[in-house]
C-alpha positions as CSV (number, residue, x, y, z in Angstrom):
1,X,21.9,-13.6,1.7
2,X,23.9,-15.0,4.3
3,X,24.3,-11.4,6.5
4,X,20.9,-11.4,6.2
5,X,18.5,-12.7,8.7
6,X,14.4,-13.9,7.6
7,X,11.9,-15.1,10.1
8,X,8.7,-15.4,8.2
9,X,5.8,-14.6,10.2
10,X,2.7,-16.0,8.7
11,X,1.9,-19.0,6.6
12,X,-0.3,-16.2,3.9
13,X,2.9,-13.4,3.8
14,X,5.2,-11.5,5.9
15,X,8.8,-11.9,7.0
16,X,11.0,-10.1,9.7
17,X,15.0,-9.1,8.4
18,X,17.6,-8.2,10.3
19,X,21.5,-7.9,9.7
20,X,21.7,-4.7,7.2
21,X,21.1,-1.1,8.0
22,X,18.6,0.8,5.8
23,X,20.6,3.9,6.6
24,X,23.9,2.7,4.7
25,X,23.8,2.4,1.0
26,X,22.3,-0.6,-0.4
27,X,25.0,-2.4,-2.8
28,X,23.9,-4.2,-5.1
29,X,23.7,-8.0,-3.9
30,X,22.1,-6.9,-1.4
31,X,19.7,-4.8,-3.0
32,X,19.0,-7.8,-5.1
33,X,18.5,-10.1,-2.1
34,X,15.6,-7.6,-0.6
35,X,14.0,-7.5,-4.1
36,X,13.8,-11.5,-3.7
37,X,12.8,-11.5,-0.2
38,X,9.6,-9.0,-1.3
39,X,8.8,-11.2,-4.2
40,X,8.6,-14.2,-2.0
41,X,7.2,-12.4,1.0
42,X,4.8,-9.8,0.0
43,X,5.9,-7.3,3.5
44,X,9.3,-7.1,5.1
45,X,9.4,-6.1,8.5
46,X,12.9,-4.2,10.1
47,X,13.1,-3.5,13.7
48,X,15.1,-0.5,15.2
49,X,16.0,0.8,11.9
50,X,16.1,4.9,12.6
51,X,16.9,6.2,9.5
52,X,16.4,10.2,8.4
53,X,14.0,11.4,5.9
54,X,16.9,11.5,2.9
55,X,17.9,8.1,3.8
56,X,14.5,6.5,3.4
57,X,14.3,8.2,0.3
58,X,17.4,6.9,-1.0
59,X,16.5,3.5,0.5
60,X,13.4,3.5,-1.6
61,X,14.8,5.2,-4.9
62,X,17.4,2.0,-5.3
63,X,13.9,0.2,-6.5
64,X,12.2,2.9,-8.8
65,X,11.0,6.0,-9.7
66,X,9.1,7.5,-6.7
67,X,5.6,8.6,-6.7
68,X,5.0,12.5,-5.2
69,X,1.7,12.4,-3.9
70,X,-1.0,15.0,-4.7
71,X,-2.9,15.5,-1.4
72,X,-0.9,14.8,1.8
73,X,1.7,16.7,3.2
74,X,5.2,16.0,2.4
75,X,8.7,16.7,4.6
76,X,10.6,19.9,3.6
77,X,13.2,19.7,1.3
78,X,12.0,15.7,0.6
79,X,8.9,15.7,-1.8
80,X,8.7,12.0,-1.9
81,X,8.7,11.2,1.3
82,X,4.7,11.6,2.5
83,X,3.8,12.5,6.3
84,X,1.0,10.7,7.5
85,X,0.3,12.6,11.2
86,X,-3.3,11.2,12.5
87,X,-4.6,12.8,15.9
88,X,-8.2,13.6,17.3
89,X,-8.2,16.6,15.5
90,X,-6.7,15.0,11.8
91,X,-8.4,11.3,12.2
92,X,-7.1,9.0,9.6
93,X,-9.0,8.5,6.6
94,X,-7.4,5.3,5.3
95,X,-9.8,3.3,7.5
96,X,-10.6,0.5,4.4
97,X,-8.7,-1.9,3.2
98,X,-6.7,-0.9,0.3
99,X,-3.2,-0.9,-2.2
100,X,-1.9,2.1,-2.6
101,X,-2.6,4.9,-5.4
102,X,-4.4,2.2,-7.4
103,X,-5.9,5.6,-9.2
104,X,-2.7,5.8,-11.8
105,X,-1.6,4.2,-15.1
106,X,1.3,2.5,-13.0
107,X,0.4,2.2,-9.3
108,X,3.2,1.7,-7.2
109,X,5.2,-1.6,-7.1
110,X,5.8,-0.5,-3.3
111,X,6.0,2.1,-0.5
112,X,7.9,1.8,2.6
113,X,6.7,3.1,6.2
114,X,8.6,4.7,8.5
115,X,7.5,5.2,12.3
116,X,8.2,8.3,14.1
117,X,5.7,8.9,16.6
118,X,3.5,6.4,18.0
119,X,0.7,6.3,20.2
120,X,1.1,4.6,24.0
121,X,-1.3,1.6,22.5
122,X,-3.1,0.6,19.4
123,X,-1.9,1.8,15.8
124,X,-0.8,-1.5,14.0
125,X,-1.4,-1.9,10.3
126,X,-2.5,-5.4,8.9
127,X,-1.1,-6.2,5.4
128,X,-3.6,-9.1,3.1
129,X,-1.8,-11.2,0.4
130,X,-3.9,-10.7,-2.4
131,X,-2.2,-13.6,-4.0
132,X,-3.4,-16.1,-1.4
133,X,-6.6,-14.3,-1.4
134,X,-6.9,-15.0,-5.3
135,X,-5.6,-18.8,-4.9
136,X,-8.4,-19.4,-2.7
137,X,-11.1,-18.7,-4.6
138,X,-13.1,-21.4,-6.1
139,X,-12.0,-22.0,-10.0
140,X,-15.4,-21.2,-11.3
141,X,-15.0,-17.7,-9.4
142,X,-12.2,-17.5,-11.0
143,X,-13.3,-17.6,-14.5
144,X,-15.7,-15.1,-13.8
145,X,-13.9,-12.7,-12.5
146,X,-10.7,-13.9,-15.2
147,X,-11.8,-11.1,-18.1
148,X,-13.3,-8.4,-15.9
149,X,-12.0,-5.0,-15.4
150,X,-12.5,-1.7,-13.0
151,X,-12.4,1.7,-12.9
152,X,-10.1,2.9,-10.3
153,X,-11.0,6.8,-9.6
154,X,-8.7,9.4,-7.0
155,X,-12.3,11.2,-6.1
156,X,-13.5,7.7,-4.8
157,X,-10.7,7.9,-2.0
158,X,-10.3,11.6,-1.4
159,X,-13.5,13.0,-1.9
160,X,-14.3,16.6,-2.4
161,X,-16.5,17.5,0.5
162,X,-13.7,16.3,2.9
163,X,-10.4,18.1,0.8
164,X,-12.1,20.9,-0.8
165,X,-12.4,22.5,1.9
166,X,-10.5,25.6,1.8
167,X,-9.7,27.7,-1.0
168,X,-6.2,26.8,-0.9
169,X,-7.4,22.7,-0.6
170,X,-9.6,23.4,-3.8
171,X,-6.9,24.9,-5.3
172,X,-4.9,21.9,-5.0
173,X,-8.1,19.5,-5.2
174,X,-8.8,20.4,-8.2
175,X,-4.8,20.2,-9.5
176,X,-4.9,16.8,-8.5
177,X,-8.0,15.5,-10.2
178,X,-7.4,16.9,-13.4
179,X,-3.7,15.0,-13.4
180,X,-5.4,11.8,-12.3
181,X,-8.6,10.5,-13.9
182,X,-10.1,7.6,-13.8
183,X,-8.2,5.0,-15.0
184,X,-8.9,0.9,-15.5
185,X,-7.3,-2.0,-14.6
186,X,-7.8,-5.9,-14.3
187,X,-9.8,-6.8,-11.5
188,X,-7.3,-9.8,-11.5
189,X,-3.6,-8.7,-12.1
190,X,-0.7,-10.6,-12.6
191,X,2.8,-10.4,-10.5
192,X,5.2,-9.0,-13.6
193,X,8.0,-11.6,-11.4
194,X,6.3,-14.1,-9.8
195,X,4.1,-14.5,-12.3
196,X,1.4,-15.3,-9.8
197,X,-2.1,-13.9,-10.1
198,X,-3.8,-11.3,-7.5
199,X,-6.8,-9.5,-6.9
200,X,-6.9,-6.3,-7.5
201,X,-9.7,-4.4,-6.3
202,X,-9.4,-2.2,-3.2
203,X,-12.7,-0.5,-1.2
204,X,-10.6,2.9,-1.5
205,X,-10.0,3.6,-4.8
206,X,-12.2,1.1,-6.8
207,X,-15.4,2.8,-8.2
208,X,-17.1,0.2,-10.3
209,X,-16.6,-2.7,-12.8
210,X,-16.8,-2.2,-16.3
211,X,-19.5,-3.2,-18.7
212,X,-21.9,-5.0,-15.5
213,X,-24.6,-3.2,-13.7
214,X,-24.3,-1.7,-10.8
215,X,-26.2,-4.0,-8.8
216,X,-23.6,-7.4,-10.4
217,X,-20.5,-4.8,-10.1
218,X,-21.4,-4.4,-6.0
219,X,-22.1,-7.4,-5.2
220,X,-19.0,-8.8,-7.0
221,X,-17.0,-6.1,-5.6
222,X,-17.9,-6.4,-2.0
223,X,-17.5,-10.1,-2.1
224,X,-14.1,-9.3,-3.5
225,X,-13.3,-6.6,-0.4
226,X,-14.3,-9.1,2.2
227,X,-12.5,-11.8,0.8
228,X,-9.4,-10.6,0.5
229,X,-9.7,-9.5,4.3
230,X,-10.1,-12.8,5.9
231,X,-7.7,-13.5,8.7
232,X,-6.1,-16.2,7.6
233,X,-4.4,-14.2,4.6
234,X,-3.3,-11.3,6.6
235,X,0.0,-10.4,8.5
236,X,-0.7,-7.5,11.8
237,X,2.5,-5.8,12.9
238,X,2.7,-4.1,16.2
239,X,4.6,-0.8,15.4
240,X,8.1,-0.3,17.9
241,X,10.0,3.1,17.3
242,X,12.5,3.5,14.2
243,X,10.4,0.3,12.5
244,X,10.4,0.5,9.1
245,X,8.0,-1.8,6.9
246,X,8.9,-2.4,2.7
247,X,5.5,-3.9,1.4
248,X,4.8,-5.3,-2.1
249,X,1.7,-3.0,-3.5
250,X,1.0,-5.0,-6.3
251,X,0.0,-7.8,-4.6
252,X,-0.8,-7.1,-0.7
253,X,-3.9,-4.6,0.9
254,X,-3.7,-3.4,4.1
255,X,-5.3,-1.1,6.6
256,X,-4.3,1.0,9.6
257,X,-5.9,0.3,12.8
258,X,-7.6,3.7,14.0
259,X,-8.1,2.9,17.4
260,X,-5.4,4.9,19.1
261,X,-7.3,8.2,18.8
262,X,-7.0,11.1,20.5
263,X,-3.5,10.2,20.3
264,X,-1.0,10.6,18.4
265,X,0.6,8.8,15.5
266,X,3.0,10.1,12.4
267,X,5.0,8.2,9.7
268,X,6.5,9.0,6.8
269,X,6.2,6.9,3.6
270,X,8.0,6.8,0.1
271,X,6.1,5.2,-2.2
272,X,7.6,3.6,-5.4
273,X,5.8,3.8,-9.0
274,X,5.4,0.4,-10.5
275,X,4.3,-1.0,-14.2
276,X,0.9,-1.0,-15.7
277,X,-1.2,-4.0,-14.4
278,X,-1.5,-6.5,-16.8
């Protein structure tokens, strides 16, 4: 990796790289090196990185199979790349802490974030290793928790009172739950590299935990949500124009900051399908 440049930024996950353009083609080596530096880091960070909607795509399609999503608005010509465009009149609605598309049979190994428009303050997004979350926990937790699985459902994070709306929203609503039901993973997965262990339970998508009652699923649940949101396992980056942020999914949550509002703020994301949780 030696045109490559790592500053990590917290003890928990995160590291800034510089010395590559996202915009060229990736060769392979160095392909290979970013695949490490995830692994080991959870979140890359690259600064002043202003790459077009085809080359993000391409960027991202060098690690797998990209994910189109059902709801949000995509760029023209570009299904995979999603348009997240948050104002006072379109407020964000990813306001918990959460891994992406959890909902599928393969949620996504990762996504990578684009900024395009920012507001004149506020905006950053704070990533959580779910790894040092996990390693944290007591061991008797961990035994408890060690067999249990949860039902990850796309209603639970895009509701139908709020995108439903319209005809044309119910049209494409419905569509999108009937080609994503519920589905159930580990409430602890394993990294299919690293090998090390993770929570995996997110306040967006996670409905309930199998086989408990409601009142023992909540309670574990929320202690779960909480947990893995502690400061000292999290990472906050302060967007700059043309950044661009590659984040493990399997193992990391994070959550925008919506205190920007009425302003303005649009990224585009291309999000990368992963392997079944085991």
């Amino acid at each position: 990796m030696s045109e490559l440049h790592v500053t990590r930024l917290t003890p928990a996950l995160g590291a800034e790289v510089s010395g590559l353009s996202l915009a060229a083609p990736l060769t392979e080596s160095l392909k290979q090196d970013i695949a490490r530096l995830l692994v080991e880091h959870q979140v890359l960070f690259f600064r002043n990185q202003p790459i077009t909607d085809r080359q993000q795509r391409d960027f991202a399609a060098s690690f797998g199979k990209l994910h189109i999503h059902p709801i949000y608005p995509q760029v023209p010509d570009e299904p995979e790349i999603m348009i997240l465009d948050t104002h006072g009149d379109n407020p964000p609605d990813a306001i918990h802490w959460h891994s992406d598309v959890s909902c599928i049979e393969t949620p996504p190994l990762g996504a990578i974030l684009a900024a395009k428009q920012l507001p004149p303050l506020g905006g950053d997004t704070v990533w959580a290793s779910a790894t040092a979350a996990y390693d944290a926990l007591s061991e008797s937790f961990k035994q408890l928790i060690a067999p249990l699985t949860a039902v990850h459902d796309f209603t639970h994070s895009f509701p139908e009172d709020r995108y439903a709306i319209t005809p044309r929203q119910r049209e494409q609503w419905d569509k999108a739950k009937a080609a994503n039901p519920p589905v159930i993973h580990p409430v602890v997965r394993t990294h299919p590299v690293s090998g090390k262990k993770a929570i995996f339970v997110n306040e967006d998508f996670t409905r309930r935990i199998v086989g408990l009652p409601e009142a023992e699923s909540r309670a574990i649940l929320q202690f779960l949500y909480q947990h893995v949101a502690k400061a000292n396992f999290t990472v906050r980056w302060r967007w700059q124009p043309n950044d661009v942020v590659f984040w493990d999914n399997r193992i990391t949550q994070h959550i925008a900051v919506d205190d920007y509002l009425p302003h303005r703020r649009i990224m585009h994301r291309a999000t990368i399908l992963g392997d079944k949780p085991f």
